[in-house]
TORMIMI-234234 format. One record per atom (N, C-alpha, C): atom name; residue number from 1; x, y, z; residue in one letter. Coordinates in Angstrom, 2 decimals. Layout:
residues N
atomo, num, X, Y, Z, residuo
CA, NUM, X, Y, Z, a
...
//
This chain:
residues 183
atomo, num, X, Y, Z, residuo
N, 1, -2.61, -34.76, -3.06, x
CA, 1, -3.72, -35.34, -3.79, x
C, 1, -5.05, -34.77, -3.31, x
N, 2, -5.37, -34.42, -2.25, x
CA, 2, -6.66, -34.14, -1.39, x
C, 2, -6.99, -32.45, -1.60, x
N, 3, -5.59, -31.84, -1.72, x
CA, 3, -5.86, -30.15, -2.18, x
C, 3, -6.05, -30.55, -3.54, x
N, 4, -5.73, -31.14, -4.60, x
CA, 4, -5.98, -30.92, -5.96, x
C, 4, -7.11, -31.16, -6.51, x
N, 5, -7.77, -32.21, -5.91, x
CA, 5, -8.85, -33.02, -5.29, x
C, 5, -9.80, -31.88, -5.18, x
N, 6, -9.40, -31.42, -3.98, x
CA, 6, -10.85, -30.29, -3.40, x
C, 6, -10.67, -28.97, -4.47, x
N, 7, -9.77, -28.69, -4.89, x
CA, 7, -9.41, -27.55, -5.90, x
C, 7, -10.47, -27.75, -7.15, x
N, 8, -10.24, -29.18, -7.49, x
CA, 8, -11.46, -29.44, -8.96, x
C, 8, -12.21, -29.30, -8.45, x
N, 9, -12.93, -29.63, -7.31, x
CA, 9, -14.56, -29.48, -7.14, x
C, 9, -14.69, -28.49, -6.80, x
N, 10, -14.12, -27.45, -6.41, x
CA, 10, -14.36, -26.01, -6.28, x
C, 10, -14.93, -25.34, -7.31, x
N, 11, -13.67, -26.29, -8.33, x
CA, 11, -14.38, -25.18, -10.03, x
C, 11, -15.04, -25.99, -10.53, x
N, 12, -15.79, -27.28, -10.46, x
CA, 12, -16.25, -28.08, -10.99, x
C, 12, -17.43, -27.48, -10.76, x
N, 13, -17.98, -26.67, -9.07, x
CA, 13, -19.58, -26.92, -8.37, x
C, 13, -19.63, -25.48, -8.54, x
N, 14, -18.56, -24.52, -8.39, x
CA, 14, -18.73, -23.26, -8.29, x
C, 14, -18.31, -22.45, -9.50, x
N, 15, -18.00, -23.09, -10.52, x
CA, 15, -17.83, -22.40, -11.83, x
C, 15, -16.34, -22.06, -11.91, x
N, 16, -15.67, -21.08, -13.02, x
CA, 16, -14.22, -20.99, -13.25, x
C, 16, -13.98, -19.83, -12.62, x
N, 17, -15.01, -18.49, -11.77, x
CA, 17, -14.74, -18.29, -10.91, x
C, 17, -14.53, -18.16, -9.54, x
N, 18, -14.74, -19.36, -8.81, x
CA, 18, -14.58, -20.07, -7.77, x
C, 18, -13.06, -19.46, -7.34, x
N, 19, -12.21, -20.41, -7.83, x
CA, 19, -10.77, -20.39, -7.71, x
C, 19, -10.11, -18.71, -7.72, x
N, 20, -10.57, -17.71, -8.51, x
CA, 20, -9.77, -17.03, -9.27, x
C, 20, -8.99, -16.20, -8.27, x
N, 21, -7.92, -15.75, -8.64, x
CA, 21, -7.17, -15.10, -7.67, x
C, 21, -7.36, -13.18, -8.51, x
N, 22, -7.35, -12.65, -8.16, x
CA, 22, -7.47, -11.35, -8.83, x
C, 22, -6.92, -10.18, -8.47, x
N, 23, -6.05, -9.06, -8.80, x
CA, 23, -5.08, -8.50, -8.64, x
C, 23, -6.09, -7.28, -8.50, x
N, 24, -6.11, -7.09, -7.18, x
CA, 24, -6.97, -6.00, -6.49, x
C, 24, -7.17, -4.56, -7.37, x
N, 25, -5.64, -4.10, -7.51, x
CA, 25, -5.37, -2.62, -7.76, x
C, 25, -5.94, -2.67, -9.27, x
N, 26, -5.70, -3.28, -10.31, x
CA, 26, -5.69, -3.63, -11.35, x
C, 26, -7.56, -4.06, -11.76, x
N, 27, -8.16, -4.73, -10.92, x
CA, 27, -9.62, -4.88, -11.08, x
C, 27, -10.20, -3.74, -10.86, x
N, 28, -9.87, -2.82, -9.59, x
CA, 28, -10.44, -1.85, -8.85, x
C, 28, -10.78, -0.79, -10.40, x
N, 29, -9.58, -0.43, -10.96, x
CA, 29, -9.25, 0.34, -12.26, x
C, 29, -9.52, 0.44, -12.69, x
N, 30, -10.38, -0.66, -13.41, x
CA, 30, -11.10, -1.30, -14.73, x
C, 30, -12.97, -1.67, -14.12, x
N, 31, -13.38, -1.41, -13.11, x
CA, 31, -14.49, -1.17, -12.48, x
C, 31, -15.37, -0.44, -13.76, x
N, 32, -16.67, -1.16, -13.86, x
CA, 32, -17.36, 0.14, -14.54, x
C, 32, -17.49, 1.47, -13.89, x
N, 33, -18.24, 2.64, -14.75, x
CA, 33, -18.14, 4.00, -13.84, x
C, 33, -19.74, 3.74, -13.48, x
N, 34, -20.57, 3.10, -13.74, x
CA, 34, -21.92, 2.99, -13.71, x
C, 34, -23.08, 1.89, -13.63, x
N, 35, -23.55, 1.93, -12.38, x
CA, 35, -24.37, 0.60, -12.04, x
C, 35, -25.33, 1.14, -10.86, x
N, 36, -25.88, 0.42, -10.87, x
CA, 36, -27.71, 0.63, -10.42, x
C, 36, -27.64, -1.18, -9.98, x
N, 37, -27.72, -1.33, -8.10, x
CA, 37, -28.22, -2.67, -7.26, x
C, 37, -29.50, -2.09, -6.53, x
N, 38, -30.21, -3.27, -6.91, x
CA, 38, -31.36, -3.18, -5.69, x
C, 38, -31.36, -4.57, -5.26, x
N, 39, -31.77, -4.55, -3.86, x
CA, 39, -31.88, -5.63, -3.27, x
C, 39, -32.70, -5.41, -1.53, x
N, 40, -32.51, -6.08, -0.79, x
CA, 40, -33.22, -6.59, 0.35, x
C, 40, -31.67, -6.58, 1.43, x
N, 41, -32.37, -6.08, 2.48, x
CA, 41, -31.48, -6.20, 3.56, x
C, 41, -32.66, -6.43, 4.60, x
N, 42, -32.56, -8.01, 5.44, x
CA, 42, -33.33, -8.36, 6.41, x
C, 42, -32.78, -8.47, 7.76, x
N, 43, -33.58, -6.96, 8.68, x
CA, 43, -33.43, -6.97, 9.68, x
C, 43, -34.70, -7.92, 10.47, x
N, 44, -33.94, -7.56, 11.80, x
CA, 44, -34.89, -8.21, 13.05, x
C, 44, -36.62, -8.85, 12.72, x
N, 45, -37.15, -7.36, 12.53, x
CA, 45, -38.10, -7.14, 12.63, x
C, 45, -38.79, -6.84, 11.13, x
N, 46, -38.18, -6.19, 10.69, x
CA, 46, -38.45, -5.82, 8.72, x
C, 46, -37.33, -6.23, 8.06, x
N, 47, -38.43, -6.14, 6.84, x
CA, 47, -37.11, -6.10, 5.46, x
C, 47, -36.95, -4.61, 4.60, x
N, 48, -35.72, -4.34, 4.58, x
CA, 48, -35.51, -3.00, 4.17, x
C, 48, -35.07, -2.79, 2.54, x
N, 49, -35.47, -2.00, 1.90, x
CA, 49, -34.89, -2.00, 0.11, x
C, 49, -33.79, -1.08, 0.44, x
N, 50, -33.27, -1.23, -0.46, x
CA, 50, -31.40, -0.91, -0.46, x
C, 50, -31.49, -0.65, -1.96, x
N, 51, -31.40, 0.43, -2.47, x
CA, 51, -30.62, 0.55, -3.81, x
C, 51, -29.56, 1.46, -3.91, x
N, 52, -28.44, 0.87, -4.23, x
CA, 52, -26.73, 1.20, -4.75, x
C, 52, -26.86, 1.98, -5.92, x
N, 53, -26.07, 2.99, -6.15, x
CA, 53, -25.76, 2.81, -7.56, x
C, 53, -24.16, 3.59, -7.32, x
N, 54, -23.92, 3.82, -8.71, x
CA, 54, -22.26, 4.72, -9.15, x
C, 54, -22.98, 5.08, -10.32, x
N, 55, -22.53, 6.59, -10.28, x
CA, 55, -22.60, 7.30, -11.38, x
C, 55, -21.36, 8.23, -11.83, x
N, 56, -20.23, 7.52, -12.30, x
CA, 56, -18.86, 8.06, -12.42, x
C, 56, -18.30, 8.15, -11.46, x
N, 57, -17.85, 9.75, -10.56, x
CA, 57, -17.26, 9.24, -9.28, x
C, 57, -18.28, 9.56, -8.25, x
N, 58, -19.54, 9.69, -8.92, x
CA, 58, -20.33, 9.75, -7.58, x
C, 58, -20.94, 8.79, -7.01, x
N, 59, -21.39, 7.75, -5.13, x
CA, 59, -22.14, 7.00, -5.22, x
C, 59, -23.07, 7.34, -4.36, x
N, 60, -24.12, 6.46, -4.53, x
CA, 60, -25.19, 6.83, -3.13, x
C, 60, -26.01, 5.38, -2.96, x
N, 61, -26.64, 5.58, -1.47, x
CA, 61, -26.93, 4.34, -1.30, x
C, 61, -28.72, 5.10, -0.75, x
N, 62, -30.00, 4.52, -0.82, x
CA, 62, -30.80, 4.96, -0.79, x
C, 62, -31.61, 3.45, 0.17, x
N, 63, -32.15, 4.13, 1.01, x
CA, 63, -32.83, 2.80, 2.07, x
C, 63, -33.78, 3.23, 3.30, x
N, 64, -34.58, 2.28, 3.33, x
CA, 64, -35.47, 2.69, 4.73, x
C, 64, -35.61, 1.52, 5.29, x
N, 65, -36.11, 1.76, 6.70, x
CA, 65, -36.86, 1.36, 7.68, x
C, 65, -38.05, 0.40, 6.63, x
N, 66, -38.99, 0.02, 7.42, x
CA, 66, -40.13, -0.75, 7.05, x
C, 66, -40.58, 0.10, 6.07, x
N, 67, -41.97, -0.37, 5.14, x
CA, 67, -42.04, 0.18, 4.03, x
C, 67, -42.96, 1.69, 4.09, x
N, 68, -43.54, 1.64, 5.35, x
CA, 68, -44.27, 2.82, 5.58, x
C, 68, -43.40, 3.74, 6.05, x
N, 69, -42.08, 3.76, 6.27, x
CA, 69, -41.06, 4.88, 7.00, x
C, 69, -40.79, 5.33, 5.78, x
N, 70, -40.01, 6.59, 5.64, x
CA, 70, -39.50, 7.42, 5.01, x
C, 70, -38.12, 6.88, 4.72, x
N, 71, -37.70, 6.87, 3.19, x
CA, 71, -36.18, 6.08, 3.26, x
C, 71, -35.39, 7.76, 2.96, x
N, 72, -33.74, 7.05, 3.62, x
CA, 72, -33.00, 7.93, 3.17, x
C, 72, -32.04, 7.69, 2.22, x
N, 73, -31.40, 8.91, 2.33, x
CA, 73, -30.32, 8.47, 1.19, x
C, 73, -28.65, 9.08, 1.32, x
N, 74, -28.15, 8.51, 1.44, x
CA, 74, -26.58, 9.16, 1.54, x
C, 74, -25.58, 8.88, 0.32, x
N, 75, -25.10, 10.38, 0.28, x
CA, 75, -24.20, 9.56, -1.44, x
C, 75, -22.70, 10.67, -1.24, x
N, 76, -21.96, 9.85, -1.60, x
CA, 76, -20.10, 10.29, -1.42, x
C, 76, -19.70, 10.91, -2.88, x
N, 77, -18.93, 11.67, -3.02, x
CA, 77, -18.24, 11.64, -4.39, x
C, 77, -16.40, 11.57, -4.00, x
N, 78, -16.01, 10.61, -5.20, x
CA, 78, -14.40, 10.45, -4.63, x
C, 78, -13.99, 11.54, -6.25, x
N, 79, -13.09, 11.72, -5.69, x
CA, 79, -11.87, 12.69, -6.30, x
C, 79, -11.08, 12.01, -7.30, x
N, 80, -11.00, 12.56, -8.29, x
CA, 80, -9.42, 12.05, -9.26, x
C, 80, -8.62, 11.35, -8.35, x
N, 81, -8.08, 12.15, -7.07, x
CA, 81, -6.69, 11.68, -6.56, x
C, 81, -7.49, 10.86, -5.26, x
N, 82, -8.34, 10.57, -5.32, x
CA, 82, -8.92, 9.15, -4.22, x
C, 82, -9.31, 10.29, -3.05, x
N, 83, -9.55, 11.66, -2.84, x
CA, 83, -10.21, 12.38, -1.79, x
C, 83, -11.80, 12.11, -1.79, x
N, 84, -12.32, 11.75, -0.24, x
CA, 84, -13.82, 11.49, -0.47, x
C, 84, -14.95, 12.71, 0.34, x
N, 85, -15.34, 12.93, -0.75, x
CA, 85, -16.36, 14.34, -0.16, x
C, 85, -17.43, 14.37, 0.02, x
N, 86, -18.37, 14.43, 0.76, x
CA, 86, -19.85, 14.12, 0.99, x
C, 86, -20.68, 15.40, -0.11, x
N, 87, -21.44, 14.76, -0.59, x
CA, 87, -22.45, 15.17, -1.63, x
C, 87, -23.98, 14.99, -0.93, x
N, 88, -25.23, 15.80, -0.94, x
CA, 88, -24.04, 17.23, -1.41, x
C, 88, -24.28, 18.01, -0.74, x
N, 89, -23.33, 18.91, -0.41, x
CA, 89, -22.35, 19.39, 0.90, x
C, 89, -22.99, 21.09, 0.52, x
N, 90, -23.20, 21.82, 1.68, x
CA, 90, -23.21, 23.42, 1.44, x
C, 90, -22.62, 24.15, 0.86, x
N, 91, -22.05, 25.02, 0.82, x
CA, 91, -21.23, 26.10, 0.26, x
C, 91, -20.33, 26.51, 1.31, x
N, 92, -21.03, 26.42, 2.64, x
CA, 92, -19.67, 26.98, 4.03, x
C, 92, -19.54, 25.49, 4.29, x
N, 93, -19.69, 24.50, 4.22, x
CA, 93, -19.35, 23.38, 4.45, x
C, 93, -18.35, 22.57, 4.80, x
N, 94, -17.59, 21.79, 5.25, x
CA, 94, -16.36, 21.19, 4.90, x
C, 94, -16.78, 20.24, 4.55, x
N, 95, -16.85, 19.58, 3.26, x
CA, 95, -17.16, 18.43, 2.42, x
C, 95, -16.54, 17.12, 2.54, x
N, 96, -15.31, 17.42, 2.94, x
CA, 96, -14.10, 16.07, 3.12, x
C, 96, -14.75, 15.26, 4.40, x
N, 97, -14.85, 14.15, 4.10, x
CA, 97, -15.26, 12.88, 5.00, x
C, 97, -13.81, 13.08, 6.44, x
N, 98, -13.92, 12.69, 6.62, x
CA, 98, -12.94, 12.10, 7.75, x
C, 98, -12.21, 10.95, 8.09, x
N, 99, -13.89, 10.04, 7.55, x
CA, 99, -13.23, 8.68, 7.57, x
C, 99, -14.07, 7.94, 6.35, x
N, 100, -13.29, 6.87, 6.08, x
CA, 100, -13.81, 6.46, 4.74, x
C, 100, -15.57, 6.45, 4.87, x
N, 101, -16.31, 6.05, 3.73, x
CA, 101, -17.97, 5.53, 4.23, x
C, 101, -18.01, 4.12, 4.40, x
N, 102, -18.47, 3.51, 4.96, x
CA, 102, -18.28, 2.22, 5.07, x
C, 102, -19.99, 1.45, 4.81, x
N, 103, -20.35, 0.48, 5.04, x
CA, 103, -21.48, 0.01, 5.05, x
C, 103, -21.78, -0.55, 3.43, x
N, 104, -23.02, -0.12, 3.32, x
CA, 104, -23.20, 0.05, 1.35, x
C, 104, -22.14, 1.28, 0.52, x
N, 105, -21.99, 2.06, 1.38, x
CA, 105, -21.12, 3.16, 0.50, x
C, 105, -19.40, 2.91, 0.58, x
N, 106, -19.55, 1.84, 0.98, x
CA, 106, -17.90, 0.70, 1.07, x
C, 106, -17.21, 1.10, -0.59, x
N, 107, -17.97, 0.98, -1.63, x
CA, 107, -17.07, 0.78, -3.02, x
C, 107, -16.83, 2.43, -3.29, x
N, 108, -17.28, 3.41, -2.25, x
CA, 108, -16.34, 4.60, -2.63, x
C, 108, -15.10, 4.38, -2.22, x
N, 109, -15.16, 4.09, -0.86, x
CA, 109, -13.76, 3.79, -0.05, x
C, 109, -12.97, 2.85, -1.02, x
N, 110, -13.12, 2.09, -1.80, x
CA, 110, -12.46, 0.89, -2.41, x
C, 110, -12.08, 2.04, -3.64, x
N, 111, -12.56, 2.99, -4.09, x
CA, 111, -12.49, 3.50, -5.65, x
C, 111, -11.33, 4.32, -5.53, x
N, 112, -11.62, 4.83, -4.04, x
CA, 112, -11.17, 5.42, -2.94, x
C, 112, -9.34, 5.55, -2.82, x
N, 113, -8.95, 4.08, -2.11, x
CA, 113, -8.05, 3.64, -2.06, x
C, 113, -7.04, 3.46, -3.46, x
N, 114, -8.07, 3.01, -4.24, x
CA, 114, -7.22, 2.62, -5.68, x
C, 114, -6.66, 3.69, -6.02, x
N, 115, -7.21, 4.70, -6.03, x
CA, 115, -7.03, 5.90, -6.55, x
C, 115, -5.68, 6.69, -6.03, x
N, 116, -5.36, 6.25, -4.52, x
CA, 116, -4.33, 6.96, -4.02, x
C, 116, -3.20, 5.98, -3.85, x
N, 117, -3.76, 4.77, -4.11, x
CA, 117, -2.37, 3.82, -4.85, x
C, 117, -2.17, 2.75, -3.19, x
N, 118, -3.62, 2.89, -2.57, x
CA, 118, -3.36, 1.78, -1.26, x
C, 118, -4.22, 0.57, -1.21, x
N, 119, -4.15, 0.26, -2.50, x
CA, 119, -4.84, -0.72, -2.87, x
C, 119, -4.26, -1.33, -3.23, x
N, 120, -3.74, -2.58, -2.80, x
CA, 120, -2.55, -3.62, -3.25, x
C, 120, -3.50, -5.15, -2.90, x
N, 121, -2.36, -6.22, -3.32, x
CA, 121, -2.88, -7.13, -2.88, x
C, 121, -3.87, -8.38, -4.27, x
N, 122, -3.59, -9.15, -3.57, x
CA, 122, -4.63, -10.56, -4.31, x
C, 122, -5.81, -10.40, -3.41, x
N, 123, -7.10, -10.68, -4.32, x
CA, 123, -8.11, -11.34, -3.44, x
C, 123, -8.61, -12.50, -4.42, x
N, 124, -9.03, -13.34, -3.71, x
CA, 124, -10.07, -14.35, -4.11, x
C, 124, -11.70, -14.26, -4.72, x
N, 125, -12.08, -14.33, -5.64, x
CA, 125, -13.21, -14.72, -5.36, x
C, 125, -14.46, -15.80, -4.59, x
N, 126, -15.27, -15.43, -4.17, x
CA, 126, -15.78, -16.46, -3.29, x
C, 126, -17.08, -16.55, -3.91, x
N, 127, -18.02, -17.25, -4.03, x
CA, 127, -19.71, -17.39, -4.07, x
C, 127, -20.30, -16.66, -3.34, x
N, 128, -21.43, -16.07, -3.94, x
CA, 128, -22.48, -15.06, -3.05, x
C, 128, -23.54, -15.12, -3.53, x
N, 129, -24.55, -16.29, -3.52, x
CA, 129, -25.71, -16.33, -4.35, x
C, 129, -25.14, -16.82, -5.39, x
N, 130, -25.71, -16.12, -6.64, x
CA, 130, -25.67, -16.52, -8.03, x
C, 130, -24.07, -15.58, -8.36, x
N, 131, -23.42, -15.10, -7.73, x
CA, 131, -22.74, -13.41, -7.96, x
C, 131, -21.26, -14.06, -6.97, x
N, 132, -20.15, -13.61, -7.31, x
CA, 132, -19.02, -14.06, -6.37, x
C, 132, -18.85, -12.38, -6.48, x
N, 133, -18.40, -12.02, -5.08, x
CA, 133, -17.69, -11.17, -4.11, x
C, 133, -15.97, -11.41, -4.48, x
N, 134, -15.58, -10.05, -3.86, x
CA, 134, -13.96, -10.06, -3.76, x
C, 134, -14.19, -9.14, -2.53, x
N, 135, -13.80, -9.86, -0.98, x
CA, 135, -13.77, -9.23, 0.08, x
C, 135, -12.21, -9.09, 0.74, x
N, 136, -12.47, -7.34, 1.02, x
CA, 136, -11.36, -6.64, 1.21, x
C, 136, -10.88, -6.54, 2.69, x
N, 137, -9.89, -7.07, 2.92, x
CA, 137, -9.40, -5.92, 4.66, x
C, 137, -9.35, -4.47, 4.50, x
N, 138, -11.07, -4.61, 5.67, x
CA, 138, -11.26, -2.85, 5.53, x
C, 138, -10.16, -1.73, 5.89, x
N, 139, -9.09, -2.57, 6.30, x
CA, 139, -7.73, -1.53, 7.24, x
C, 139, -6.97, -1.28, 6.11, x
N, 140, -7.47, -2.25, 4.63, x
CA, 140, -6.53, -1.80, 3.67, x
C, 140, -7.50, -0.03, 3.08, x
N, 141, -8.46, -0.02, 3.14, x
CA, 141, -9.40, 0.63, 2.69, x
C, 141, -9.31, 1.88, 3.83, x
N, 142, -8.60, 1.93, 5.01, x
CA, 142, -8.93, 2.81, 5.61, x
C, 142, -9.37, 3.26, 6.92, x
N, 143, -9.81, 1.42, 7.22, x
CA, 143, -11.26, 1.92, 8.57, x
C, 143, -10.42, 1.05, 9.81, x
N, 144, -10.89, 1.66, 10.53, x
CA, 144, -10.30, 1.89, 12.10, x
C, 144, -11.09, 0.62, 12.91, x
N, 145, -9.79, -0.22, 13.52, x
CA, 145, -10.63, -1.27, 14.50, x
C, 145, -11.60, -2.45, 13.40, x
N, 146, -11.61, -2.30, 12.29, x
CA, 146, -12.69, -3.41, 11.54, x
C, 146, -13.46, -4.49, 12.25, x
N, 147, -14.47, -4.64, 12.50, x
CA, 147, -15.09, -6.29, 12.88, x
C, 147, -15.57, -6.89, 11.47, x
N, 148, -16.15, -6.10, 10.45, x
CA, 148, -16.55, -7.09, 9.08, x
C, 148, -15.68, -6.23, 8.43, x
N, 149, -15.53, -7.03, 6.76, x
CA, 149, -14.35, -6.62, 6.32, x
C, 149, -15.72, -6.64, 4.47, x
N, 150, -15.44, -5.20, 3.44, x
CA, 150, -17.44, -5.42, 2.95, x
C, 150, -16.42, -6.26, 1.80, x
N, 151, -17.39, -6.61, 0.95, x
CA, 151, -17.36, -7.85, -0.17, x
C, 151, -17.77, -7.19, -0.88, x
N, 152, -17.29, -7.13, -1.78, x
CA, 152, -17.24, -6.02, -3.62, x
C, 152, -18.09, -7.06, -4.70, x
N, 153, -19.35, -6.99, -5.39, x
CA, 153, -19.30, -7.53, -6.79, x
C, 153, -18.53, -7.61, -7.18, x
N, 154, -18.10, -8.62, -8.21, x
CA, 154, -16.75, -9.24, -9.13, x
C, 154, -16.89, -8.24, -9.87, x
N, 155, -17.83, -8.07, -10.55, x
CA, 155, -18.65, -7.24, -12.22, x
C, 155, -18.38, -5.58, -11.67, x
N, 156, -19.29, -5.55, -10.23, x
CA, 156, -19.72, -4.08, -10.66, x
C, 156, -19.10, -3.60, -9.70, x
N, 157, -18.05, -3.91, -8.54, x
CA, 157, -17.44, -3.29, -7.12, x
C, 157, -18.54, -2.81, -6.44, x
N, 158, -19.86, -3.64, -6.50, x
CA, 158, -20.74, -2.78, -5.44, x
C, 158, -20.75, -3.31, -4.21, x
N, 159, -20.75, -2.76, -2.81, x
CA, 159, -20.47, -3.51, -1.49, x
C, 159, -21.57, -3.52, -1.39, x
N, 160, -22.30, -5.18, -1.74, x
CA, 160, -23.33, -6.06, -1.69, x
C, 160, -23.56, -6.74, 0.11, x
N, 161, -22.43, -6.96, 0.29, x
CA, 161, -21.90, -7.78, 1.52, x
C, 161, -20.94, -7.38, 2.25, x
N, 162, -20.72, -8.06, 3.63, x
CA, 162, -19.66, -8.02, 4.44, x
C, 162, -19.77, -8.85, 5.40, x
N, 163, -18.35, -9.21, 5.28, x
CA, 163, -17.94, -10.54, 6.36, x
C, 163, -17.15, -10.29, 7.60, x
N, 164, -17.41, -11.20, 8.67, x
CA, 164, -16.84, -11.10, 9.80, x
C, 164, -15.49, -11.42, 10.03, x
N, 165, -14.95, -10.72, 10.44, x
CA, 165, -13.50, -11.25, 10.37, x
C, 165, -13.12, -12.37, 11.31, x
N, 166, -13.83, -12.65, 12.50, x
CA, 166, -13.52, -13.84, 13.15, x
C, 166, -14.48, -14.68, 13.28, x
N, 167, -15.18, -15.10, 11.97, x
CA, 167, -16.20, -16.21, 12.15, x
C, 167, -16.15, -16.72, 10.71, x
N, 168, -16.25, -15.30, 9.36, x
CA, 168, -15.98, -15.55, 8.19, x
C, 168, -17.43, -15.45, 7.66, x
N, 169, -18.27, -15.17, 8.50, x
CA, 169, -19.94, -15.59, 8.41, x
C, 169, -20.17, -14.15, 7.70, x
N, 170, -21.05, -14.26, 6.25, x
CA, 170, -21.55, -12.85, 5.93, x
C, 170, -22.45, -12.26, 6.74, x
N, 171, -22.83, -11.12, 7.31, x
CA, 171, -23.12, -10.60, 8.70, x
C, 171, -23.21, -9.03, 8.12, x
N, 172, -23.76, -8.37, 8.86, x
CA, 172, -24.31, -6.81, 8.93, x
C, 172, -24.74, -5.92, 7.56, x
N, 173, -23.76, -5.18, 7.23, x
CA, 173, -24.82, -4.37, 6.23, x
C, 173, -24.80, -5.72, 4.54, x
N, 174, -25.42, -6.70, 4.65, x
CA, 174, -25.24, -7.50, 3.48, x
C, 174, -26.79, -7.05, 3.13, x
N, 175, -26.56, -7.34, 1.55, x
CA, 175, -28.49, -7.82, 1.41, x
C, 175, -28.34, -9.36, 0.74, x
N, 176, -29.83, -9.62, 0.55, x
CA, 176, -29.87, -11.00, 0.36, x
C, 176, -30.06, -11.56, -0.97, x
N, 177, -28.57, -12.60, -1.30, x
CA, 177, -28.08, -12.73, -2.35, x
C, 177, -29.52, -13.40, -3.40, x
N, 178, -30.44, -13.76, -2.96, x
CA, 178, -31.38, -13.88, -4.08, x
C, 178, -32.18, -12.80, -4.01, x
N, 179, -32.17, -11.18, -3.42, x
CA, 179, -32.85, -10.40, -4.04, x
C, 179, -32.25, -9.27, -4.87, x
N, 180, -31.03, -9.75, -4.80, x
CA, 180, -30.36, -8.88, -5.99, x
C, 180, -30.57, -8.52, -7.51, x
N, 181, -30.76, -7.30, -7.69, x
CA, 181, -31.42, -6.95, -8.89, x
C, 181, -29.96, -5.64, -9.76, x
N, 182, -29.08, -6.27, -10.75, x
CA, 182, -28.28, -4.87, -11.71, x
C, 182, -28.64, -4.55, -12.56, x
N, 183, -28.45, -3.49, -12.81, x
CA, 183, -28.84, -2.27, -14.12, x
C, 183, -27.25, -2.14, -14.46, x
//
């Protein structure tokens, strides 16, 4: 009585996707190829702009320091067959990552995985602001030793967030769910 109980008010306070269970490999798939996030990531001392985007299989994440520093920008491109290559890379170069990107450039690694078929699994949706997340075990994705595990947009797979794996607390490269802005 008390789970069925707390189950309605889940979807009662948090909408019909509160509850949803969602078939990882199968969402990952059906991802748009194209989206544009801006938002806020608040450190210590400043607040930093963060804008995401995907442009087919390419992504990049663009950000600075306080507003008088110089921002940078780092952007991945994944492969038909889920290979991830840093963009953009020289001509004598070796382009191939090593290890997935993690941080904001998390939903290559996720496009990543799908792609080479190691993307299995249910996730949940959870609340994130106005926006519910589907957060992944980064060891399914790839990454070595994990302490946060990043949190995907429902809509757009952008790694908005990431959670701690032994506290559950959203924590490190997140931005802040009311300054989120999609294109």
């Amino acid at each position: 009585m008390v789970k069925g109980l707390a189950l309605t008010l889940a979807l009662s306070v948090g909408g019909a996707n509160a509850a949803e269970t969602v078939d990882l490999a199968r969402w990952a798939a059906g991802l748009p190829t194209h989206w544009a996030v801006h938002g806020v990531k608040t450190e210590p001392t400043y607040e930093e702009a963060v804008d995401l985007s995907r442009n087919g299989d390419f992504f990049a994440v663009t950000g600075g320091a306080p507003g008088w520093a110089a921002r940078s920008s780092e952007s991945v491109l994944v492969s038909s067959g889920g290979a991830l290559l840093r963009r953009p890379c020289g001509a004598a170069e070796d382009c191939a990552l090593a290890r997935p990107p993690s941080g904001f450039l998390a939903a290559a690694a996720l496009i990543s995985a799908q792609r080479r078929g190691a993307l299995a699994g249910v996730g949940i949706a959870q609340p994130f602001g106005a926006r519910y997340v589907l957060c992944i075990d980064a060891l399914m994705l790839g990454f070595d030793r994990p302490i946060l595990d990043p949190c995907f947009d429902r809509w757009t797979g952008a790694a908005i967030a990431h959670r701690h794996r032994l506290n559950g607390h959203f924590d490190g490269p997140t931005l802040e769910a009311n300054s989120l802005r999609f294109e």
